[in-house]
C-alpha positions in Angstrom: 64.2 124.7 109.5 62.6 121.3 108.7 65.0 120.9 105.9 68.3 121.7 108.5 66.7 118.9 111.0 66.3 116.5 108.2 69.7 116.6 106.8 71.2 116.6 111.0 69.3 113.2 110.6 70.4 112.1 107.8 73.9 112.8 109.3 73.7 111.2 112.1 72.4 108.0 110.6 75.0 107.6 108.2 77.7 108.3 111.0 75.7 105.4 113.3 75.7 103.1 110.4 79.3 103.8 109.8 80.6 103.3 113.2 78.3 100.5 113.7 80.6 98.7 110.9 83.1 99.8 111.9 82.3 97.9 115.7 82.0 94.6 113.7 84.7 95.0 112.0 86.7 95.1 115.3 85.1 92.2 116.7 85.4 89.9 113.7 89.3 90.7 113.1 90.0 90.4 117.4 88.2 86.8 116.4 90.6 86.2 113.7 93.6 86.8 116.3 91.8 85.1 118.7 91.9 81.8 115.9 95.1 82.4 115.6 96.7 82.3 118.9 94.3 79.4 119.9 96.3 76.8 119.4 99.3 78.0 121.6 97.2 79.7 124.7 94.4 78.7 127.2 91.4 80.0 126.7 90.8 81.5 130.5 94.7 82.8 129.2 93.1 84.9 126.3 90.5 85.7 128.2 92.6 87.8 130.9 94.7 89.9 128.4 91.5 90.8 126.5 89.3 92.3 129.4 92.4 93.0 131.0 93.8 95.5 127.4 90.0 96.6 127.1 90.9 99.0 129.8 92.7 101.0 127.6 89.9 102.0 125.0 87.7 102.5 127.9 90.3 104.7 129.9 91.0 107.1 126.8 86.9 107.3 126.9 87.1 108.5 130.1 89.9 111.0 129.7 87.6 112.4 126.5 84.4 112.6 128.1 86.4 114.1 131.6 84.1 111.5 133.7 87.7 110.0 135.2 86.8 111.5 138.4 82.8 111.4 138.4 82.4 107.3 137.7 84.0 106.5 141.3 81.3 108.4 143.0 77.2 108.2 143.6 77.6 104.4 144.0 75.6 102.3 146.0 75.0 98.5 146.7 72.6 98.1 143.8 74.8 99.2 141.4 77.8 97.5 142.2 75.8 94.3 142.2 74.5 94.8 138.9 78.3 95.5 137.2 79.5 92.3 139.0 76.7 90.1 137.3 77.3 91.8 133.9 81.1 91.5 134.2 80.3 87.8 135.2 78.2 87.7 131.7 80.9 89.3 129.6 83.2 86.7 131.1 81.4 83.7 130.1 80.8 85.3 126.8 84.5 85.6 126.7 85.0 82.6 127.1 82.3 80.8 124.9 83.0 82.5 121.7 86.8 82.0 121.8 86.4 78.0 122.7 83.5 78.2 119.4 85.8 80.3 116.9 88.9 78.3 117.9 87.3 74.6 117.4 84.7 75.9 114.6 85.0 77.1 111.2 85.5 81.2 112.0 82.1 81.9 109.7 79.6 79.1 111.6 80.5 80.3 115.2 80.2 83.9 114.3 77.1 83.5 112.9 75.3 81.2 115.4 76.0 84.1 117.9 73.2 85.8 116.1 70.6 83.8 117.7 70.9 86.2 120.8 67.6 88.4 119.8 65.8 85.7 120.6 67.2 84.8 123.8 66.8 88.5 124.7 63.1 88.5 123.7 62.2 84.9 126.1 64.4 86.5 128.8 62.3 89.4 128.8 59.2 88.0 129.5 60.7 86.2 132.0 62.5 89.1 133.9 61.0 91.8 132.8 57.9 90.9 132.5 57.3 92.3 128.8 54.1 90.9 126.5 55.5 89.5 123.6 52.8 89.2 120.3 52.5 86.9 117.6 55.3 88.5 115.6 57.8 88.4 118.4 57.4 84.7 119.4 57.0 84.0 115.5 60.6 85.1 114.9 61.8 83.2 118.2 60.4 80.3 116.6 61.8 80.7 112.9 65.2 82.1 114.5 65.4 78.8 116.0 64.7 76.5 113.3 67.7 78.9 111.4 69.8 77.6 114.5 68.9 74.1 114.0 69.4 73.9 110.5 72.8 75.6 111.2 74.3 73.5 113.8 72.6 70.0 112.0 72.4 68.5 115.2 71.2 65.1 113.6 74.4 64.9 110.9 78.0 64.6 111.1 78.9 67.9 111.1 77.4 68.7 114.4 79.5 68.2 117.6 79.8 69.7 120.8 81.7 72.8 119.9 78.0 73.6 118.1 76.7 74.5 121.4 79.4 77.3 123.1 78.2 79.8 120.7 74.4 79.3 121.6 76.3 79.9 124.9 77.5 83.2 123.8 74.6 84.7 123.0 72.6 83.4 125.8 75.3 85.1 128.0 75.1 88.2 125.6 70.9 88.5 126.3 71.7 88.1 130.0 74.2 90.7 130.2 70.8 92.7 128.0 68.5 92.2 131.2 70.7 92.9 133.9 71.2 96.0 131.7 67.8 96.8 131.9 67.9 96.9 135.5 70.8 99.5 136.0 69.4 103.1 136.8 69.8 105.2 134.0 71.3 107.9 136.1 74.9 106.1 135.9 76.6 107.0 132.4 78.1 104.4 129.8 81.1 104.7 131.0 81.0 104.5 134.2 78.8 101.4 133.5 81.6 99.3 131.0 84.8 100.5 134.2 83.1 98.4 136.6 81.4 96.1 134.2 85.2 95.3 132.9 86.6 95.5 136.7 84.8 92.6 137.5 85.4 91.0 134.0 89.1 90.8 134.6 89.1 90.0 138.4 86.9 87.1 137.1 89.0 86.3 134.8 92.4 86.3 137.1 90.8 84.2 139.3 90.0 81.9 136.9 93.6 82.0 135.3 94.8 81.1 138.6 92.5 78.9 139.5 93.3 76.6 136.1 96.1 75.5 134.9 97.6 74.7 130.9 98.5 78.1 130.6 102.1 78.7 128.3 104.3 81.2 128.7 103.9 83.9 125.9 106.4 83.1 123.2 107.1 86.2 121.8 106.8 89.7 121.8 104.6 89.2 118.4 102.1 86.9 120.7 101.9 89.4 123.6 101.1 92.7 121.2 98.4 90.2 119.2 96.8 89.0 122.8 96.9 93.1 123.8 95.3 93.9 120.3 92.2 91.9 120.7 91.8 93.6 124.4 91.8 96.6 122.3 89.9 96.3 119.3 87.0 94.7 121.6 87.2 97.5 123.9 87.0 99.6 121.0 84.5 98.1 119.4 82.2 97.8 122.6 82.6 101.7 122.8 81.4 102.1 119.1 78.1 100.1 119.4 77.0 102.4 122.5 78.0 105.3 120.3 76.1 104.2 117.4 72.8 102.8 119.4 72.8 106.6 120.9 73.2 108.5 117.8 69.6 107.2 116.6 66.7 104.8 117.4 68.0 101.2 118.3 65.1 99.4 115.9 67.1 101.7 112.8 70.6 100.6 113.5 70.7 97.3 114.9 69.9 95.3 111.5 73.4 96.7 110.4 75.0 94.5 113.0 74.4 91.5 110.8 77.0 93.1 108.3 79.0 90.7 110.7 78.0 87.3 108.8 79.4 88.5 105.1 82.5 89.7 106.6 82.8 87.3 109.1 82.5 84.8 105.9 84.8 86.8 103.7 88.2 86.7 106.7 87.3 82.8 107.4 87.9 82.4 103.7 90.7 84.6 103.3 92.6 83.7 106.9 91.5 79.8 107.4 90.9 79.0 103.8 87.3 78.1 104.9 84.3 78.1 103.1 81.1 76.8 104.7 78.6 76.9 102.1 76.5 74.2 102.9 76.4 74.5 106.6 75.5 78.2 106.7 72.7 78.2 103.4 70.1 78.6 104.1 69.8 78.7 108.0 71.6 82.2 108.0 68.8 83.5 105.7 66.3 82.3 108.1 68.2 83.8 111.1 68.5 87.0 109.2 64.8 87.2 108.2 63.7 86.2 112.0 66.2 89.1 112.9 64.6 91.8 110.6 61.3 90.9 111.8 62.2 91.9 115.5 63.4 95.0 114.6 60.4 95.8 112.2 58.1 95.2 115.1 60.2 97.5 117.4 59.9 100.2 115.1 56.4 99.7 114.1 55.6 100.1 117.9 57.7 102.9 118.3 56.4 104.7 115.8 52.7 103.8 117.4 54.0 105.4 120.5 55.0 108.1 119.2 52.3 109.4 117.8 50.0 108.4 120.7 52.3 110.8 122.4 51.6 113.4 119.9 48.2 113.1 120.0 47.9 113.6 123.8 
């Protein structure tokens, strides 16, 4: 019996793992389409057709999990509240990644996004209120000076395009807290319909509301501008499938696979290569990462044997 359980585990971690790279590979190659199409279309533009094609993902969810009918019921005031300030998030997330991987080299924006475990750690004290130790604020600090030494704010290779993707992950950490604060009676589904409602209304409002916006100049355009819609719906889907197969502080390190690729299709797509700009803050960022996650699951694992004792 202990040997069956073992190898269901074993299972289930290499299918998290799996479809955990598979979620960053969706989000890097939407960013490389993104690049692309940058040049020819507003960014609120981009924005709209992304959320907007994310619906279909999200809908074929739905159909699989036959929740189609049960997300539009059981909701109340608090709820609705909550997916309008997380779609709000996702927008300006939208919206700050694509202006920093359209005016940065692809690899540096990409990986400056990875300074949101740190933003998610100093909003929790401040929302919700959780004590952080030594270890925690010692990785916000040396995640930070990996940021720094990233974005060189002192040399000629900063400008302001440095900060949107500090931006990103800031937004990304918020959209984390108001997370926190959703019941968990509502499913993940029904959670990313009217987090992504309120994503695209935000974002049609804003499309109309600006102006710059081209007409789409071909059919090639208007399937690339659906395809990012999908493979970041997609994607999202496959990180909450891969964070529920097994423990969060096992997983998440695997989401930094995103640097080496996103490295690897800035070199191969934009002929970029920035060595010097990204050694050796990433490996700081990386390290102040891991040492998150290794506290996490040094305190789970004290929690659960407390529970076992008792």
């Amino acid at each position: 019996m202990k040997n069956l359980t073992e190898k269901s585990d074993l299972k289930k971690t290499y299918l998290a793992i799996a479809t955990m790279l598979l979620a960053v590979l969706c989000v890097d190659f939407y960013m490389v389409v993104i690049k692309f199409l940058g040049d020819d279309y507003s960014i609120v533009q981009l924005a709209l057709f992304r959320n907007a094609a994310a619906i279909i993902p999200l809908f074929l969810l739905l159909l699989f999990t036959k929740e189609h009918f049960l997300v539009f019921k059981h909701l109340d005031k608090k709820f609705i509240y909550l997916s309008f300030l997380r779609g709000l998030c996702f927008l300006a997330m939208n919206i700050f990644v694509f202006i920093s991987v359209i005016n940065l080299q692809f690899a540096t924006a990409m990986t400056l996004t990875f300074s949101s475990p740190f933003f998610i750690v100093i909003l929790s004290i401040i929302f919700l209120r959780d004590r952080v130790g030594i270890y925690r604020w010692s990785a916000v600090i040396i995640g930070f000076i990996g940021v720094v030494m990233i974005m060189k704010p002192t040399s000629d290779i900063f400008n302001i395009y440095s900060i949107f993707p500090i931006l990103t992950a800031l937004a990304w950490a918020l959209s984390v807290i108001v997370l926190k604060y959703i019941p968990d009676g509502h499913s993940t589904a029904k959670i990313q319909l009217y987090t992504l409602i309120f994503n695209v209304l935000g974002a049609a409002i804003l499309f109309f509301l600006t102006s710059n916006h081209a007409e789409i100049q071909s059919a090639k355009d208007f399937w690339l501008m659906m395809l990012t819609g999908f493979l970041g719906g997609t994607a999202a889907i496959l990180f909450i499938y891969s964070y529920r197969l097994i423990e969060a502080s096992k997983i998440a390190s695997f989401e930094y696979f995103g640097i080496p690729s996103s490295f690897i299709l800035g070199w191969f797509f934009f002929n970029e290569a920035p060595w010097s700009q990204l050694f050796p803050g990433v490996l700081v960022i990386i390290f102040a990462g891991m040492l998150i996650i290794w506290r996490d699951n040094v305190k789970q694992k004290s929690i659960n044997v407390s529970r076992k004792i008792n």
